[in-house]
VORORO-570387 format. One line per 5 residues: number of its first residue (from 1); their letters; for each residue x, y, z of N, C-alpha, C. Coordinates in steps of 0.02 Angstrom, whole numbers, plus 32768, in hexadecimal, padded with zeros to 4 digits. Last residue first. Layout:
% VORORO-570387
NUM> A> X:Y:Z:X:Y:Z:X:Y:Z | ...
% end
This chain:
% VORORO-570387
139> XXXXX> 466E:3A0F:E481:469A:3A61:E46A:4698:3A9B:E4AB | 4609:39B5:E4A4:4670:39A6:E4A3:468D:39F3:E499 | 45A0:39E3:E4C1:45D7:39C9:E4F9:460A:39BA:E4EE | 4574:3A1F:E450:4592:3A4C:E46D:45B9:3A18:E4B2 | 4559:398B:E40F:4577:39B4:E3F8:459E:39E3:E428
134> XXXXX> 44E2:3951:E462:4524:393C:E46C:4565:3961:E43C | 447A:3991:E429:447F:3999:E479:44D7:3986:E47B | 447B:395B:E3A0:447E:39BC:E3AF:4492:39B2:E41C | 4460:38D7:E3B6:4497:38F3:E39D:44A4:3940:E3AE | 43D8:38BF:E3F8:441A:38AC:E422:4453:38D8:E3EE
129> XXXXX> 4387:38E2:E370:4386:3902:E3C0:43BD:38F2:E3FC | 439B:3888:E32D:43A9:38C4:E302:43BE:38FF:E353 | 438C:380C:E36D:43CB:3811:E349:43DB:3862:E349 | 4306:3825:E358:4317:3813:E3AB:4374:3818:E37C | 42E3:382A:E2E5:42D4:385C:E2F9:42F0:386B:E351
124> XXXXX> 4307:37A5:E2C5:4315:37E2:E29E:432D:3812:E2BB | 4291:3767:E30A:42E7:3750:E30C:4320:3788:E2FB | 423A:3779:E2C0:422C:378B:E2FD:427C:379B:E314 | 4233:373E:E23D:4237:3787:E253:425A:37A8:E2A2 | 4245:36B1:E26D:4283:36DB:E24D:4283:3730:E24F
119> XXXXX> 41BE:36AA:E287:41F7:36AB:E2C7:4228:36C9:E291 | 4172:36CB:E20E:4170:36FD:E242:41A3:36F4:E284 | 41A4:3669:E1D5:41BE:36A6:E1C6:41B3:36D5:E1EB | 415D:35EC:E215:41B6:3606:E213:41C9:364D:E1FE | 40E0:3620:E21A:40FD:361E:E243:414E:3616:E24C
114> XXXXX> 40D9:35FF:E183:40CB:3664:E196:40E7:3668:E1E8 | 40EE:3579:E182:4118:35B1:E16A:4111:35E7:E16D | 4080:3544:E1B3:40BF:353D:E1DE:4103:357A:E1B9 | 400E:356F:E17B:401B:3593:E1B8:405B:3591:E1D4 | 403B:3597:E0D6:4023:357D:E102:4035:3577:E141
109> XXXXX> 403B:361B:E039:4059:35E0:E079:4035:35DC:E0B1 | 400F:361E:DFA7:3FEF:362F:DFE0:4027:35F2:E011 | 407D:366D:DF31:4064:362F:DF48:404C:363C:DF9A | 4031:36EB:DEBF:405C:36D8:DF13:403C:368E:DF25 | 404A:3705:DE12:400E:36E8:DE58:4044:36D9:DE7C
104> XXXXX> 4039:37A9:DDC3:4056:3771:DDD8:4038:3739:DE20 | 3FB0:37B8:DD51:3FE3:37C3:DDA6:400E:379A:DDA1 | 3FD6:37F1:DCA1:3FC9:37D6:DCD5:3FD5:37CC:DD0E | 3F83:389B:DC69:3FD9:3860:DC75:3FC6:3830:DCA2 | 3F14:3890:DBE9:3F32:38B8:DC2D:3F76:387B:DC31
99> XXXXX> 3F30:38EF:DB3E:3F25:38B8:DB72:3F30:38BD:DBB3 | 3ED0:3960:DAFE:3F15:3940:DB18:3EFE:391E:DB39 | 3E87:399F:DA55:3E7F:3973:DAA8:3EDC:396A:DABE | 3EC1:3A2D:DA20:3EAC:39EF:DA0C:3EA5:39B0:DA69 | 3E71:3AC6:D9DA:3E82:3A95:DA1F:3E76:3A53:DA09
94> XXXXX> 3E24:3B16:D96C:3E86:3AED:D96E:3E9E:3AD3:D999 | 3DA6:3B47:D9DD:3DDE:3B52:D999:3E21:3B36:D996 | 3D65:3B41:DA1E:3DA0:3B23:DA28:3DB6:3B18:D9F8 | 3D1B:3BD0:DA87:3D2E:3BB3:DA56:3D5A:3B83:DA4D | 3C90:3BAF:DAF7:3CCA:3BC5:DAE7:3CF2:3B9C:DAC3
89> XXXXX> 3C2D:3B98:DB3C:3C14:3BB2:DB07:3C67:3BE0:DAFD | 3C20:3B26:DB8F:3C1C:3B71:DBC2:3C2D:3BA0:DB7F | 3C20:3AC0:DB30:3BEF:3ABF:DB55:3BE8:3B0D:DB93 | 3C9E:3AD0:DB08:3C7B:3AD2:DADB:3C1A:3AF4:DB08 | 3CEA:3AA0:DB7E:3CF2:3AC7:DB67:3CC6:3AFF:DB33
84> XXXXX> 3CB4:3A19:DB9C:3C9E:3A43:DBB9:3CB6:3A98:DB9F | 3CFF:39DE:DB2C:3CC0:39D9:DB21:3CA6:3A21:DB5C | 3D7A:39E4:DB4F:3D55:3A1A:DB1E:3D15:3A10:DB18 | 3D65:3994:DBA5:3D87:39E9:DBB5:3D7C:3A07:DB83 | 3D53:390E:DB70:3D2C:3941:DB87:3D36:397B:DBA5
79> XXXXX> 3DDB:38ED:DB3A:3D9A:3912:DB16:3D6E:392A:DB35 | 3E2F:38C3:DB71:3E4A:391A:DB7C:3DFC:392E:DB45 | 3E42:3836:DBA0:3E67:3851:DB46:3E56:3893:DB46 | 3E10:382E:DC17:3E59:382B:DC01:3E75:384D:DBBE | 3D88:384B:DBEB:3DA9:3889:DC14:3DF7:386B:DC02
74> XXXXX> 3D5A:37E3:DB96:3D5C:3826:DB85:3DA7:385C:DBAE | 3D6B:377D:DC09:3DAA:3787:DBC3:3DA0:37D0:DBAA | 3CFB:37B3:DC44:3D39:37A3:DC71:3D87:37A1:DC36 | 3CA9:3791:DBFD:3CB8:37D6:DBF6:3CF2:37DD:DC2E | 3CA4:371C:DBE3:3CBC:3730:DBB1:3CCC:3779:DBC0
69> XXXXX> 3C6A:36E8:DC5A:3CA8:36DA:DC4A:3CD0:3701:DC0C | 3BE8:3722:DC69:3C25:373F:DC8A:3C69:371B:DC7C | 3BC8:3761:DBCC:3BC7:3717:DBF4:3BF2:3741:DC1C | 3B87:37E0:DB8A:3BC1:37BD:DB65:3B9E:3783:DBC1 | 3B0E:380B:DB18:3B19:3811:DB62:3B5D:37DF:DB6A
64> XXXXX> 3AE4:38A2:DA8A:3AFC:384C:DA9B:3B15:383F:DAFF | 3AC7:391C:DA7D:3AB8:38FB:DABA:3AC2:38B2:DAC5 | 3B27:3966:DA0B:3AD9:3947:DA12:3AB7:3930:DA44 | 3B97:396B:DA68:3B73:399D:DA47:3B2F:399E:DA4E | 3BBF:38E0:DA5D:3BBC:3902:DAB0:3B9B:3937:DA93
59> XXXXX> 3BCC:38EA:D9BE:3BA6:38B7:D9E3:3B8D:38CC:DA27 | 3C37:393F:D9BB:3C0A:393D:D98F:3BC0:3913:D9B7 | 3CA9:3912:D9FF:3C70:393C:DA0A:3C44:3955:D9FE | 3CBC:388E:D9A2:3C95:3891:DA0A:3C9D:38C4:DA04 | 3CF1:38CB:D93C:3CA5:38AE:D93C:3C84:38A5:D989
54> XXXXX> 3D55:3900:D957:3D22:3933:D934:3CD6:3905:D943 | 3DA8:38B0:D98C:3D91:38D7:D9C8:3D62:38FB:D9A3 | 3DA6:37F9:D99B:3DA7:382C:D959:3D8B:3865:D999 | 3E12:37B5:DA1E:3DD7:37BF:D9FE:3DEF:37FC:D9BC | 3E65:3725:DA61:3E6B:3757:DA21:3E1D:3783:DA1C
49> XXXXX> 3ED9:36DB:DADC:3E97:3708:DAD8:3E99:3736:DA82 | 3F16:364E:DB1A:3F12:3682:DAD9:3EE6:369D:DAD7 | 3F70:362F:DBB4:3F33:3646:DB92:3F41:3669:DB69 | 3FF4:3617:DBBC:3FEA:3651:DBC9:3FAC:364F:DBA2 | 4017:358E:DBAE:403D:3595:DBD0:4011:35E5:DBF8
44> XXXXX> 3F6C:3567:DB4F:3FAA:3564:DB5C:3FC2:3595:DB8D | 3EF0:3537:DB69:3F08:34FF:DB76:3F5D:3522:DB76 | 3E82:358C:DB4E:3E94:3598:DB92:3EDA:3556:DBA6 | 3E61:35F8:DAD3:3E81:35C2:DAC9:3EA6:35C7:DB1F | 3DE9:365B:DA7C:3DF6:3651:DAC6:3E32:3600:DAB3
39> XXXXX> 3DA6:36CE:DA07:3DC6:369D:DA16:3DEA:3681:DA53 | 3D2E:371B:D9C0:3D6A:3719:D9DB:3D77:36CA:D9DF | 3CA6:3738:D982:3CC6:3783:D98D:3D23:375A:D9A9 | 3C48:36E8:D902:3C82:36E9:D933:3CAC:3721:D92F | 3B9E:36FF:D900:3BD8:3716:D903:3C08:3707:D912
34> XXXXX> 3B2E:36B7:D928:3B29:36F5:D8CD:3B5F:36F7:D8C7 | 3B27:35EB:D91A:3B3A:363F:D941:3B1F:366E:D90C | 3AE8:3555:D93A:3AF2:3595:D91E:3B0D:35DA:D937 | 3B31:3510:D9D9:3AE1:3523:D9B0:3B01:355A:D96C | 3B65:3502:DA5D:3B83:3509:DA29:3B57:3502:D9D2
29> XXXXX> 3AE6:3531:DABF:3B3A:3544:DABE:3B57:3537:DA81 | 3A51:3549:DA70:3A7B:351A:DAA7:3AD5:353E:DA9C | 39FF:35F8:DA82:3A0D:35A5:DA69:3A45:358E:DA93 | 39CF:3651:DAC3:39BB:3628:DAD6:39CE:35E1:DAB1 | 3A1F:36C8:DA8D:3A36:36B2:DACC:39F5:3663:DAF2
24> XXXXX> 3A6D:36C2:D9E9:3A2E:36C2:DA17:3A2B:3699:DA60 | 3B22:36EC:DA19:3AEC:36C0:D9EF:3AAB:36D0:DA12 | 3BD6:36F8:D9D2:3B88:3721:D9F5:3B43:36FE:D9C3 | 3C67:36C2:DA2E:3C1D:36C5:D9EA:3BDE:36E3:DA1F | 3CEC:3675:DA27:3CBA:36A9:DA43:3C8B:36DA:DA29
19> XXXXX> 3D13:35CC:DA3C:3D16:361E:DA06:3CDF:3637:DA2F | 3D94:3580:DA85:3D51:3596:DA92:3D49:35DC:DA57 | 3DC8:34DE:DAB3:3DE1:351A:DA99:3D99:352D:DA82 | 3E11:3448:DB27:3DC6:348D:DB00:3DF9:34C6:DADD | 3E19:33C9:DB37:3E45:33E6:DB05:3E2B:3422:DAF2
14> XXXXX> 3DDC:335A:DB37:3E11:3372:DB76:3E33:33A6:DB60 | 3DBF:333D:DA99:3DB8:3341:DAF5:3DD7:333B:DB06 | 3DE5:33BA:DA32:3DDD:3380:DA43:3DC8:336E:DA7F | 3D7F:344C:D9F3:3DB2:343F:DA01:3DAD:33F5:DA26 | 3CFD:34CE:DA46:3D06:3493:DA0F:3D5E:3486:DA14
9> XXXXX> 3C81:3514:DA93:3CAF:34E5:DA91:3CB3:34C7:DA49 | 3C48:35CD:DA86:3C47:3594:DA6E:3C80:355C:DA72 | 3C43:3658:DB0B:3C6C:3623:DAF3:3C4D:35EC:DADA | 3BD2:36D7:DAD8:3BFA:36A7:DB14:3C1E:3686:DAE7 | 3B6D:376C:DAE1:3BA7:374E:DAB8:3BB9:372B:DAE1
4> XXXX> 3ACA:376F:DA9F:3AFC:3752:DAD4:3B3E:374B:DAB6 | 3A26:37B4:DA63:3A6C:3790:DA6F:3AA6:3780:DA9F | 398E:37B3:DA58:39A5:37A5:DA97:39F7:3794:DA89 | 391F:37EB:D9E8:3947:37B1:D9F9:397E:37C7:DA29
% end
């Protein structure tokens, strides 16, 4: 049998919250499972990510195949570093996952504003170059 670990929906509409279960990879999405390895909650301020880390690797072990969404949470919650850890046959004795930190995001600006800043640069730099010249003419 063929497993999968992905995200099951449940919770109100408009309203998801997702456990993360390992199930025969040919039934329907929210179908029976064997397992719930976690927990996904995308509705607050800072996404809630929980998993049990003995049992997802227990599972990534066996060859369960996680969803690319789930292994996209994997890697945040610092489990699959051990998973790969495990997998180049090294110990992880008393390692517990970490989480990674999150980026910070740059607001992308738009042409008229990379063009003001690039005149303000420009401005700068025409400022920075008249001053040193006009220095030694007064002294």
């Amino acid at each position: 049998m063929a497993t999968a670990i992905r995200l099951s929906r449940f919770g109100k509409r408009h309203n998801p919250i997702y456990r993360v279960v390992v199930i025969d990879s040919r039934k329907a999405r929210d179908d029976s499972f064997i397992e719930q390895i976690g927990f996904y909650n995308p509705n607050t301020k800072t996404p809630e990510i929980k998993f049990d880390q003995e049992k997802s690797l227990k599972w990534l072990v066996t060859g369960a195949q996680p969803s690319d969404t789930v292994r996209n949470l994997l890697k945040q919650a610092g489990i699959m570093e051990l998973f790969h850890e495990l997998r180049a046959g090294r110990s992880i004795e008393g390692k517990v996952a970490t989480p990674k930190a999150a980026k910070e995001k740059k607001a992308k600006l738009g042409p008229k504003a990379l063009a003001k800043i690039e005149a303000e640069k420009a401005a700068k730099a025409a400022a920075a170059a008249e001053a040193p010249a006009e220095a030694p003419a007064e002294a």
